[in-house]
N, CA, C and O of each residue as an XYZ file, in Angstrom:
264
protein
N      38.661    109.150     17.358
C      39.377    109.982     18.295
C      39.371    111.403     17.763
O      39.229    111.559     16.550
N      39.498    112.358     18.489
C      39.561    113.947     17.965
C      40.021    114.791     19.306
O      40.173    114.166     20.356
N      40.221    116.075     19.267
C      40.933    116.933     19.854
C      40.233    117.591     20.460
O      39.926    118.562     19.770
N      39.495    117.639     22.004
C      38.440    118.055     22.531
C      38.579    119.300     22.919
O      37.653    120.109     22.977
N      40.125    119.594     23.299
C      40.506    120.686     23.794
C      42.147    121.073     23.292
O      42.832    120.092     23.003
N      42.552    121.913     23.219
C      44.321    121.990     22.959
C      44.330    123.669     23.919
O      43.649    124.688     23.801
N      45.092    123.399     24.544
C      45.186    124.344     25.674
C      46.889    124.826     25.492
O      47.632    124.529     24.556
N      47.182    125.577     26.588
C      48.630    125.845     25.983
C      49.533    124.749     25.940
O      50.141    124.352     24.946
N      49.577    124.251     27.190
C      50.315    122.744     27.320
C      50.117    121.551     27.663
O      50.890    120.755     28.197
N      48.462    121.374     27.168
C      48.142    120.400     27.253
C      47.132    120.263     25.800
O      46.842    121.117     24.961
N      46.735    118.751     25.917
C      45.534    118.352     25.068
C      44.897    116.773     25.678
O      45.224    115.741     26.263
N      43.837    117.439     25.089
C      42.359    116.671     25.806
C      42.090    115.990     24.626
O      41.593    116.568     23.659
N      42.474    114.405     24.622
C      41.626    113.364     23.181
C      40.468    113.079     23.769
O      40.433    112.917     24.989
N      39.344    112.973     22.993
C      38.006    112.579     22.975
C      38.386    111.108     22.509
O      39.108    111.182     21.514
N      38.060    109.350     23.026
C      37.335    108.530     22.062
C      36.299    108.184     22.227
O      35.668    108.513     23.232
N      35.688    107.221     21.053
C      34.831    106.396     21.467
C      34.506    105.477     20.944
O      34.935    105.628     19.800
N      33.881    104.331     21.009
C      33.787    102.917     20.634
C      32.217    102.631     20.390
O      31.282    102.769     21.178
N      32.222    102.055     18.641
C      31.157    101.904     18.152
C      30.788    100.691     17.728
O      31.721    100.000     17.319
N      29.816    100.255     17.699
C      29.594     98.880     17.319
C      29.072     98.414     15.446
O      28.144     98.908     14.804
N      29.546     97.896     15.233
C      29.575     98.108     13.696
C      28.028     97.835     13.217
O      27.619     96.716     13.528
N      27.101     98.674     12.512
C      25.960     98.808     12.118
C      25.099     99.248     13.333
O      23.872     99.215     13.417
N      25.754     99.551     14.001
C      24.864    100.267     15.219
C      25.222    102.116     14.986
O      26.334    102.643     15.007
N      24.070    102.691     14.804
C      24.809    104.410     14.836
C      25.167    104.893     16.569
O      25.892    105.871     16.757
N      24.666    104.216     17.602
C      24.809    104.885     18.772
C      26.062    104.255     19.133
O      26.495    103.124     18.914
N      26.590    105.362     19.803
C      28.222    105.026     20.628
C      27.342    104.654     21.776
O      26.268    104.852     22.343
N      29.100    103.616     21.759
C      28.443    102.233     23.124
C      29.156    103.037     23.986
O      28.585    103.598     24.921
N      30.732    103.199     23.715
C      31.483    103.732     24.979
C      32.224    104.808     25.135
O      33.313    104.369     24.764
N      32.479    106.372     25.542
C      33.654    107.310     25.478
C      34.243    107.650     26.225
O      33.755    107.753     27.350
N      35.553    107.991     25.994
C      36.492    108.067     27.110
C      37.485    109.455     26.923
O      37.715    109.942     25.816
N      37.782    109.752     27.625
C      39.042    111.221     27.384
C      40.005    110.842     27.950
O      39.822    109.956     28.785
N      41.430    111.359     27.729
C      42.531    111.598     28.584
C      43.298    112.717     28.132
O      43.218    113.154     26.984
N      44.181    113.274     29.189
C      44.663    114.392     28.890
C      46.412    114.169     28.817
O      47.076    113.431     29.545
N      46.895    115.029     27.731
C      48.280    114.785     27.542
C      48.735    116.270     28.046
O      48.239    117.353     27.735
N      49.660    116.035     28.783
C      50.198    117.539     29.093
C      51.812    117.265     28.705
O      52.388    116.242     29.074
N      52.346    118.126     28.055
C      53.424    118.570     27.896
C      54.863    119.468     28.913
O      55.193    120.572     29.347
N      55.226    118.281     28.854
C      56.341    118.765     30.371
C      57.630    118.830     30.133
O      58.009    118.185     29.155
N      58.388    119.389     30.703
C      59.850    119.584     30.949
C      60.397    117.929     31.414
O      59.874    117.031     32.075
N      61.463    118.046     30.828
C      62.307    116.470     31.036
C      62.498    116.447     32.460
O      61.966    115.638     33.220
N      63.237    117.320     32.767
C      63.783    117.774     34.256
C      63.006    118.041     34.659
O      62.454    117.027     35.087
N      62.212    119.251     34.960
C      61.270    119.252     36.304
C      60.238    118.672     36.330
O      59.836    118.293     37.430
N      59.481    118.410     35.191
C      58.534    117.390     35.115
C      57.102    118.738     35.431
O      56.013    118.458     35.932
N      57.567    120.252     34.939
C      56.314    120.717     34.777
C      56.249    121.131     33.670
O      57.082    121.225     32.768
N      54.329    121.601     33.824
C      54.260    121.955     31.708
C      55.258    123.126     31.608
O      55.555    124.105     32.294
N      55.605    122.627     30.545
C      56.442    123.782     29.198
C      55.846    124.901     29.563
O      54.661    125.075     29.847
N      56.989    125.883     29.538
C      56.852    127.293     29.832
C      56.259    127.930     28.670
O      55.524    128.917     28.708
N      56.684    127.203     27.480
C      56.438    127.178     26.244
C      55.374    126.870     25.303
O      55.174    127.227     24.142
N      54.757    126.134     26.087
C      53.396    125.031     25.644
C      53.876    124.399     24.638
O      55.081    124.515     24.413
N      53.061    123.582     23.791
C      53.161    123.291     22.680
C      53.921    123.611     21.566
O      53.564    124.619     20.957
N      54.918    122.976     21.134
C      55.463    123.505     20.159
C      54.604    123.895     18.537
O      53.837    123.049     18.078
N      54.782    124.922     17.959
C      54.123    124.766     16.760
C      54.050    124.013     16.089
O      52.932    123.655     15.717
N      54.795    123.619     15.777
C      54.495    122.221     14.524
C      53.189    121.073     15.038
O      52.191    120.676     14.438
N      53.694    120.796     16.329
C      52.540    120.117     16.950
C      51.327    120.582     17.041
O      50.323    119.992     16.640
N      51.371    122.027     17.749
C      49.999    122.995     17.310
C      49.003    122.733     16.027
O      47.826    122.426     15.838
N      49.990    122.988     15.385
C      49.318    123.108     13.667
C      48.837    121.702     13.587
O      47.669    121.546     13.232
N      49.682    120.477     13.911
C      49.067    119.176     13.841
C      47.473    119.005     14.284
O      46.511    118.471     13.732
N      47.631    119.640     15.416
C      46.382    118.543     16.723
C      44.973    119.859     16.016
O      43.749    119.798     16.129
N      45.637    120.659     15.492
C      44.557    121.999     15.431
C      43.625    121.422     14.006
O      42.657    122.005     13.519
N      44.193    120.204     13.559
C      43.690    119.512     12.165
C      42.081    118.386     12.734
O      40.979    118.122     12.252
N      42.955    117.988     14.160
C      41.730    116.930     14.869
C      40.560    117.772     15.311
O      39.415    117.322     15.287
N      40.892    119.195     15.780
C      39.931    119.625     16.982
C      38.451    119.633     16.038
O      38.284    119.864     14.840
N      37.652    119.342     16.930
C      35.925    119.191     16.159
C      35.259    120.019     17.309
O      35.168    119.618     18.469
N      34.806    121.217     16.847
C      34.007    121.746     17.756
C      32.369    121.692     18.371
O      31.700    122.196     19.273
N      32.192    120.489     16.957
C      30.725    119.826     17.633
C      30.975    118.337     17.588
O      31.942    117.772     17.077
N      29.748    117.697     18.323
C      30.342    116.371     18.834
C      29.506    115.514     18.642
O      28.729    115.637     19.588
N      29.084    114.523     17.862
C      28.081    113.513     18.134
C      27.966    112.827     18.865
O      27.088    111.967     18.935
N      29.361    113.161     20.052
C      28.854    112.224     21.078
C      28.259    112.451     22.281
O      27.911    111.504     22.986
């Protein structure tokens, strides 16, 4: 899994599924997490909090073998 994108209030995981002694990926998939308000249920005015920032900014891979 890795960090395909981190946007202000959202993030984009990359996976993918490998078969053991095989180098080619069999399967990949994305989904996107957006970061929202409890109550209104839109993204944070705020985006991302830092701490989290600094976290996901550890995954992001800007090239991709897949």
């Amino acid at each position: 899994m890795r960090v395909k994108k981190l946007g202000k209030s959202s993030v984009t995981y990359e996976t993918a599924v490998f078969e053991q002694g095989v180098d080619e990926v069999r399967a990949v998939g994305e989904f996107v997490h957006v970061y929202v308000e409890r109550e209104g249920r839109r993204p944070a005015p705020e985006g991302i909090t830092e701490g989290m920032r600094v976290a996901l900014e550890t995954l992001v891979q800007k090239q991709s073998k897949l």
